[in-house]
C-alpha positions in Angstrom: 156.5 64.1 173.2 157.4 67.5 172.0 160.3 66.0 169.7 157.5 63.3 168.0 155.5 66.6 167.6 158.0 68.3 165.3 158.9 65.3 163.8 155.0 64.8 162.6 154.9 68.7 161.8 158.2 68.4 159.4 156.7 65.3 157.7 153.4 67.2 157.2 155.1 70.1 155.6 157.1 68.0 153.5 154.0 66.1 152.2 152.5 69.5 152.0 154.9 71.3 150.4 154.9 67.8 148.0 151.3 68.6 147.1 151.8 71.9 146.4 154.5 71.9 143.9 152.7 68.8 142.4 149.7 71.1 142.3 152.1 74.1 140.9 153.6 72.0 138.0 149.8 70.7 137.3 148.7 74.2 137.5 151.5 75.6 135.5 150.5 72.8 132.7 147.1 74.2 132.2 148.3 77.4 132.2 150.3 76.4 129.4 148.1 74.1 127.6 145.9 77.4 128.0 148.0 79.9 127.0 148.6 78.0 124.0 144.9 77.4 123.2 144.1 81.3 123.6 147.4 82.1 121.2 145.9 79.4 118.8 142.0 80.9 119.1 143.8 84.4 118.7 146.1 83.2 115.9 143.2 82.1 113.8 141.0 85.0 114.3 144.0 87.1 113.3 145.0 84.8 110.6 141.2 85.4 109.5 141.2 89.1 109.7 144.9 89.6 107.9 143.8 87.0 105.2 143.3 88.5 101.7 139.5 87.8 100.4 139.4 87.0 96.9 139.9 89.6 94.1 136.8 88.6 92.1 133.9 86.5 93.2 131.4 84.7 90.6 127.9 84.2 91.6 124.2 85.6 91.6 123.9 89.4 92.6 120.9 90.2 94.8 120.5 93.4 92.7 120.1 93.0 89.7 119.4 89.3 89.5 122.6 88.2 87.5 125.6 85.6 87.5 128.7 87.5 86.8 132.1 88.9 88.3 131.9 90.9 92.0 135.2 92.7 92.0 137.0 93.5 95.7 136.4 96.7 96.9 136.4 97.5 100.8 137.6 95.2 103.7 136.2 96.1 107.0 137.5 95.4 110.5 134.8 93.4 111.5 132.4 91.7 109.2 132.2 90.5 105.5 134.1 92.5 102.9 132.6 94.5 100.3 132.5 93.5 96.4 131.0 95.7 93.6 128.4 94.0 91.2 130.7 94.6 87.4 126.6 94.4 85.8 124.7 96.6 87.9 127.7 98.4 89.7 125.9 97.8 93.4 127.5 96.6 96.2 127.5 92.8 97.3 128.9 90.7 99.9 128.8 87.1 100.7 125.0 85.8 101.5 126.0 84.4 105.3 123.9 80.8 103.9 125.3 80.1 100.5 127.9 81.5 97.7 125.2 83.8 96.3 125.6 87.3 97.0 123.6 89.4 99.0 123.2 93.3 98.9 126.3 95.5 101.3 126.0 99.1 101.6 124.8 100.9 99.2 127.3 104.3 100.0 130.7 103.7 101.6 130.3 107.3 102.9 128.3 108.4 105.4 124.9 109.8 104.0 124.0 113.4 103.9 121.3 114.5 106.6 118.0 115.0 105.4 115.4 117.4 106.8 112.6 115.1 107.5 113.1 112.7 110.8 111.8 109.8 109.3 113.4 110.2 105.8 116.8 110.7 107.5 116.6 107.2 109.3 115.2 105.9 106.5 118.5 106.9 104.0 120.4 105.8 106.7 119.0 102.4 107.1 119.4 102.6 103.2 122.5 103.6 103.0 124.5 101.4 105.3 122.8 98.0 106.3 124.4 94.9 105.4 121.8 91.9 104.0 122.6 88.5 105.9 120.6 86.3 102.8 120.7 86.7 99.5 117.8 87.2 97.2 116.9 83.8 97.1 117.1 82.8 100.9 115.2 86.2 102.1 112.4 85.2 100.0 113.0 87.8 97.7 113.2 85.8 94.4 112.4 82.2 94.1 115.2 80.9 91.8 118.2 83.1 90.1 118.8 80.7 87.1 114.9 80.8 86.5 114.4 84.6 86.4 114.0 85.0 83.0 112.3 81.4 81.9 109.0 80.9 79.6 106.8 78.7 79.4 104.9 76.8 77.1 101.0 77.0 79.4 99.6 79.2 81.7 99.3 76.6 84.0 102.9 76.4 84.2 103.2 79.3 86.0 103.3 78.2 89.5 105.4 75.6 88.7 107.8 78.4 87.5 107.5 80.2 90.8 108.5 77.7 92.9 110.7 78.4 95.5 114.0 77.0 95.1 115.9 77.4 98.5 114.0 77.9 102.2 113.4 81.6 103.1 115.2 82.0 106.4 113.4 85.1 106.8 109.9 83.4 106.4 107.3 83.9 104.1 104.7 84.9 106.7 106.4 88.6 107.3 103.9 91.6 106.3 104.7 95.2 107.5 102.9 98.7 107.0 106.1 100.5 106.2 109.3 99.0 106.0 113.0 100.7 105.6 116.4 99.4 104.4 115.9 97.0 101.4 112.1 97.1 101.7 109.5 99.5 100.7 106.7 102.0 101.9 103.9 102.3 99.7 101.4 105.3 99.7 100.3 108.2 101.4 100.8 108.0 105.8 100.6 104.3 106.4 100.5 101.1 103.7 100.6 97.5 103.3 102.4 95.7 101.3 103.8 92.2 100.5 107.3 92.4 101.8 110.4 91.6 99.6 109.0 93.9 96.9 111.3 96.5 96.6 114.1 94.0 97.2 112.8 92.5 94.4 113.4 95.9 92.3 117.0 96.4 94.0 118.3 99.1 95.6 115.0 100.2 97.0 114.2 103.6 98.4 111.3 105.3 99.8 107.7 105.4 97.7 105.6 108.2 98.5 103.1 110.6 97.9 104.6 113.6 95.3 102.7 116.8 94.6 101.0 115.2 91.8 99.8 111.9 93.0 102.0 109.1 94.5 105.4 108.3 92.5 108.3 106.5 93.5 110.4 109.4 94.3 113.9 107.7 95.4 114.3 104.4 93.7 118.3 103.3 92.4 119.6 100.8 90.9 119.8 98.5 87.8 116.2 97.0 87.9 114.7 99.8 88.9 114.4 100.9 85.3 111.1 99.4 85.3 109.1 100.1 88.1 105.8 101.8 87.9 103.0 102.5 90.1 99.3 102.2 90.0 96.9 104.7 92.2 93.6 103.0 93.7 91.1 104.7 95.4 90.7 108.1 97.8 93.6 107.1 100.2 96.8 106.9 97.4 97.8 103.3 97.7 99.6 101.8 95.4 100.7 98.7 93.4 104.3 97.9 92.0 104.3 96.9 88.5 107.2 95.5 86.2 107.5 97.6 83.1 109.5 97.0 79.7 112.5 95.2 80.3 111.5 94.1 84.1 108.1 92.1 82.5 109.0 88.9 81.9 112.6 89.5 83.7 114.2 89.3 86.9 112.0 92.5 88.3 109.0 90.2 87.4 110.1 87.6 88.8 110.2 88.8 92.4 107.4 91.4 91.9 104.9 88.0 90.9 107.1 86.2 94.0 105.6 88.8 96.4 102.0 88.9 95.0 101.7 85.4 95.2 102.2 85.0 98.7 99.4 87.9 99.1 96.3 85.6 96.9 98.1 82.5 98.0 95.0 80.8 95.6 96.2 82.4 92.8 95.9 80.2 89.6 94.9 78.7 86.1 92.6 76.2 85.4 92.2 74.6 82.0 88.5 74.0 81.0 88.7 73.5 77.2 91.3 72.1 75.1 90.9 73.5 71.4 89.6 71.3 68.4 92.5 72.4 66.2 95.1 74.6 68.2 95.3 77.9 66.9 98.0 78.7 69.0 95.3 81.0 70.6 93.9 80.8 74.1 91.1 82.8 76.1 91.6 83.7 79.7 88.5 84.7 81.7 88.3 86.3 85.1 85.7 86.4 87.6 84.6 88.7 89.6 81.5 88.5 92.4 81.1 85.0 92.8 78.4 82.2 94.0 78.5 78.1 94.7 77.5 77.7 91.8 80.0 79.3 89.6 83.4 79.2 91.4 84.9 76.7 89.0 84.5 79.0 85.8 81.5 76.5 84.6 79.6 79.4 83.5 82.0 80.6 81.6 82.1 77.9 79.8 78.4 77.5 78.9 78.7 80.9 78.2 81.3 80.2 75.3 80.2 77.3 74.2 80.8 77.1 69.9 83.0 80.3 71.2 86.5 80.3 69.0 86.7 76.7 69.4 90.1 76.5 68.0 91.3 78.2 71.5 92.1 77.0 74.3 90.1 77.6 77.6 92.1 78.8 80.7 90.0 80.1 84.0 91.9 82.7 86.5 91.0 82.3 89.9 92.1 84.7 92.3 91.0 85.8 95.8 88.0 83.0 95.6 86.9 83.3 99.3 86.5 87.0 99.4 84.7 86.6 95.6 82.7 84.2 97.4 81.8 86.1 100.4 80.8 89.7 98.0 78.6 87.0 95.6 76.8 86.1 98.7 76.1 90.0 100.0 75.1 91.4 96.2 73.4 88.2 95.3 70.6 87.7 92.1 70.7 89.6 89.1 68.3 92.1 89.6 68.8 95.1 90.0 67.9 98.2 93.0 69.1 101.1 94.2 71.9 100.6 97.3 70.3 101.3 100.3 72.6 102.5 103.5 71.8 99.5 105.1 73.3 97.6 102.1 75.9 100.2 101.5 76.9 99.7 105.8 77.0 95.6 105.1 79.1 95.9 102.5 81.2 98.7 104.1 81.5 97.2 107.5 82.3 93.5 106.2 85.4 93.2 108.6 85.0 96.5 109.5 83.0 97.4 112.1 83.9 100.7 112.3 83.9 102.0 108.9 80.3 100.3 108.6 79.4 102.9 111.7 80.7 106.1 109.5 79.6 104.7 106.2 77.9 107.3 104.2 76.5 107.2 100.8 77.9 111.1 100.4 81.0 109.9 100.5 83.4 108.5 103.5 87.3 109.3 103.4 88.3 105.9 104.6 91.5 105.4 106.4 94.5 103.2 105.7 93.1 100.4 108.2 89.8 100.8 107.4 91.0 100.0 103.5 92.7 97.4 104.5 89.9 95.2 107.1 87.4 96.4 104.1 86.9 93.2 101.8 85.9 95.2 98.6 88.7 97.6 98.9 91.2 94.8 99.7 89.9 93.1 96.9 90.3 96.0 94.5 93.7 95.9 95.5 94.5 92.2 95.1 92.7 93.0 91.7 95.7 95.2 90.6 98.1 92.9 91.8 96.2 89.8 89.8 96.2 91.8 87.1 100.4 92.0 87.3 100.6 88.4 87.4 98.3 87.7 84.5 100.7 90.5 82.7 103.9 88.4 84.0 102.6 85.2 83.1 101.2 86.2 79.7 104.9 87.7 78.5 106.5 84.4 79.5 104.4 82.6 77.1 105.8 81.6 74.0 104.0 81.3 70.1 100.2 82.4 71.8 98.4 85.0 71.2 95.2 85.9 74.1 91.4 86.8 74.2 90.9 88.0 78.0 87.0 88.1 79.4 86.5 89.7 82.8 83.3 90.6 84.6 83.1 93.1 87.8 86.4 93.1 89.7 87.7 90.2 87.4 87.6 92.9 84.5 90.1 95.7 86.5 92.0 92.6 86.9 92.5 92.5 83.0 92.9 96.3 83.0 95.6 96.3 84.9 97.5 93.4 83.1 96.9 95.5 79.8 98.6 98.4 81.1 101.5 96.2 82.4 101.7 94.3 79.1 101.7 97.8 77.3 105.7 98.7 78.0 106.5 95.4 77.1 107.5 95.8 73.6 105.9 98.3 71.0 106.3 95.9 68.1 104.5 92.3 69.6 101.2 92.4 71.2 100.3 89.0 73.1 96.9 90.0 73.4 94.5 90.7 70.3 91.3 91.4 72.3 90.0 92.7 76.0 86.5 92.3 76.8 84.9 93.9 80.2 82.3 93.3 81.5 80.3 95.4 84.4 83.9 96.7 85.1 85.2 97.7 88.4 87.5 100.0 87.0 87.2 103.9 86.8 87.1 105.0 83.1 87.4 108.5 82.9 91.5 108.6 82.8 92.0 109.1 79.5 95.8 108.5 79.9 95.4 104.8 81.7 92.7 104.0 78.6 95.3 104.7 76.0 98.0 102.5 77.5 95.8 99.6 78.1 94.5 100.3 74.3 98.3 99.8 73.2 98.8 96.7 74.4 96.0 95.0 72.2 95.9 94.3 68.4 92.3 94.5 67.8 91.0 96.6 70.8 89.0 96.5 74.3 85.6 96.1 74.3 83.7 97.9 77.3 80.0 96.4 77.9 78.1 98.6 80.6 74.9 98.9 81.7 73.2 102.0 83.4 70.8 99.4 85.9 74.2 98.2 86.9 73.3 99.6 90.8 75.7 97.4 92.5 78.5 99.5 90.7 76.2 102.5 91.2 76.0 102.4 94.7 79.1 100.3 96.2 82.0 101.7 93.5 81.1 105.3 93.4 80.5 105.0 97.2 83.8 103.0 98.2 86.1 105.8 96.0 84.4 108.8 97.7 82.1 109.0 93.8 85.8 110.3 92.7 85.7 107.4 89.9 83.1 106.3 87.5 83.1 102.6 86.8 83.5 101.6 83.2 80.6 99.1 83.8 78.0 102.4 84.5 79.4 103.9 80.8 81.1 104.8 78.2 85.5 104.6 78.8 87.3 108.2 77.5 90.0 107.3 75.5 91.9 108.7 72.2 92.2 105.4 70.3 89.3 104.3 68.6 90.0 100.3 69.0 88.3 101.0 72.7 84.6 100.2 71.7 81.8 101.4 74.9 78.5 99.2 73.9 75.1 99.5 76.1 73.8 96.6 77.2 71.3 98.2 79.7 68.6 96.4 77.4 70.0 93.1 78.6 71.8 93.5 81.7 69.6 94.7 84.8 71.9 93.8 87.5 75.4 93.2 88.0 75.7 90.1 88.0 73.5 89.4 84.6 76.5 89.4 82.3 77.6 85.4 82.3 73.9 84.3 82.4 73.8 86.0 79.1 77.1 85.7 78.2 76.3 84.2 74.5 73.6 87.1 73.7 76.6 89.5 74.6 78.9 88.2 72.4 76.7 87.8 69.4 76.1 91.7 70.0 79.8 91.9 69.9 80.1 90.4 67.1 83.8 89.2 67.9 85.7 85.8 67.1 
């Protein structure tokens, strides 16, 4: 018994020890197979890391907006490797999407500490963040190759900012203050369309200087033409293409932003000329109703009006128009009551409606922004930029622009725009506001709009406007006279003030007698 015991023990260890060196050579197999598939993994990543990136890359820069040479410069350990821009002389690296370039570092060195906190991790940010997308794919820009197009209409300008590749980043992205390729606008907190500064290039930090608010640490190429625009008691402020940047890869992705802020931004043809004078008139609205959201009545109004030009209507912000038409409906006019002065206040903003005050209210930044007449002054400004932009990429016309209430500051604004374009060509040969919604006692802002026309800008008030009486003077803390209340100061003579308060008794009064005002005028 005992000697069939060993015998089945010395079988079992010989099967076992069987097993186990079959499960030793299996084992040492995969060990192998891997060792070998780590060495290759590891190979290749070194292989990567040692290999030499191109000398010179060709491609769109994110900066400046151009397709030319990116020279090598710095290879890190980990991560892209560094090219410099041989245009704008900015630092680029490889967009992680497509072969477009996006923006690298803008110091190799470590920046220099600053005193303020939030400046300090602002430079930072600045100074040493790596873009994954380029221009085009972070919705800064919608098409390199069309940065610099014309056109022959108006109406081709949405066409012409159609997006040409998806932005990964997503259009739907809004912050108050935003560092590292972005921008803060005003004084404390801001809004802003995002991409804006990016659009610019290098961006750096907008705020308030002991003057007023300036951009106070902008770099790069494009940034040779950036200006700002002041509105109201709490500093914000709009980004505006100047000079070169009009019409150009600056405007481009300054109109790219704005756009996705009055996403109803548009022109509408409502008259084709009898004999095409190569001349067109835009008109702008302002307060709307039902009954005149189309631009009809401005086209009853201007009926046997210059009828060798063509007709365009600018819509803009048409719901929010809509909803002020609605609260300062009729003609008539009466002085603003707090109870009218709280509805108008308080329209999305319940609180500001509680501390309304005819004295004057110093509104905060949220307040501004949940507050439809000062959003809408806003958007104004921006409209007014993409009129400007659109209006220098039109070739062989000249333009008559007509704006009543808030639709006049939006032709303002696209004046002083269109005033740095170029010294020697005009586009536009005559402004005429109506009821404007635009302070006029800067001097300095008169005298650039005044430059940019050929015959001059003609400023119809009325003193029973009480809508701009009440609501303007009350929403800017009475800081700012409308231009719609009185005469504009200015040093050029080709800005004409006329009275109208013998015609006009309300604010909205001016397209009802729309052909009485012009014959006064006497413009054609």
């Amino acid at each position: 018994m005992l000697d069939k015991a060993k015998k089945g023990l010395t079988a079992a260890q010989r099967a076992a020890g069987q097993v186990y060196d079959e499960a030793k050579d299996r084992a040492e197999g995969a060990y192998e197979i891997g060792r070998n598939t780590v060495e290759g993994v590891y190979d290749g990543i070194r292989d990567k890391i040692t290999e030499e990136p191109a000398k010179t890359l060709t491609s769109w820069c994110s900066w400046c907006g151009t397709h030319g040479d990116h020279v090598f410069s710095v290879k890190p350990t980990v991560g892209r490797s560094i090219y410099v821009c041989q245009n704008c002389e900015l630092n680029t690296i490889r967009c992680r999407y497509c072969k477009n370039m996006a923006k690298a570092v803008s110091k190799t060195e470590d920046s220099e500490p600053s005193e303020n906190k939030k400046s300090r991790i602002a430079k930072l940010l600045k100074d040493n963040w790596n873009h994954e997308l380029c221009a085009e794919h972070d919705g800064s820009i919608p098409n390199f190759e069309r940065a610099h197009d014309k056109i022959r209409e108006l109406g081709e300008f949405r066409r012409l900012m159609e997006p040409k590749s998806r932005n990964l980043y997503g259009l739907a992205k809004n912050a108050s203050i935003i560092f590292g390729g972005m921008a803060a606008v005003g004084t404390g907190a801001a809004f802003v369309a995002p991409g804006i500064a990016a659009a610019l290039g290098s961006a750096g930090i907008l705020g308030a200087a002991s003057t007023g608010t300036a951009i106070s640490s902008l770099s790069g190429a494009a940034l040779t033409s950036a200006s700002l625009s002041a509105i109201g008691p709490a500093g914000f402020s709009i980004i505006t293409a100047t000079g070169a940047g009009l019409g150009g890869r600056a405007g481009f992705g300054i109109a790219n932003s704005y756009l996705k802020d009055i996403p109803d931004y548009g022109f509408f043809y409502r008259r084709a000329p009898v004999k095409d004078s190569g001349h067109r008139i835009v008109v702008v609205n302002g307060f709307m109703t039902e009954e005149d959201k189309d631009g009809h009545d401005w086209c009853e109004g201007l009926e046997g009006y210059s009828e060798d030009s063509g007709l365009w209507y600018l819509s803009w912000e048409s719901k929010t128009m809509l909803k002020l038409g609605k609260t300062f409906s009729g003609t008539g006019g009466y002085w603003m009551s707090r109870s009218m002065a709280a509805k108008a206040a308080g329209f999305g903003s319940k609180q500001t409606a509680k501390s309304v005050s005819l004295v004057g209210h110093a509104l905060t930044a949220s307040e501004i922004a949940s507050n439809p007449w000062h959003s809408a002054m806003l958007n104004a400004q921006k409209a007014g930029t993409l009129l400007a932009e659109a209006i220098s990429r039109t070739e062989g016309q000249t333009f008559t622009l007509m704006g009543h209430s808030l639709g006049a500051r939006v032709v303002f604004f696209a004046l002083r725009a269109l005033a740095t374009k170029d010294p020697e060509k005009r586009f536009v040969d005559k402004a005429i506001l109506m009821g404007g919604a635009v302070g006029r006692t800067d001097v300095e802002s008169w005298d650039s709009a005044a430059s940019a026309v050929s015959d001059g800008i003609y400023n119809c008030y009325s003193n029973k406007d009480q809508i701009l009486r009440g609501l303007y003077q009350w929403a800017n803390v009475r800081i700012s006279k409308p231009a719609g209340l009185g005469p504009a100061s200015c040093s050029y003579d080709s800005v004409r003030s006329i009275d109208f308060s013998d015609l006009i008794n309300g604010h909205n009064a001016w397209k009802p007698n729309l052909k009485e005002v012009l014959a006064r005028l006497q413009v054609n």
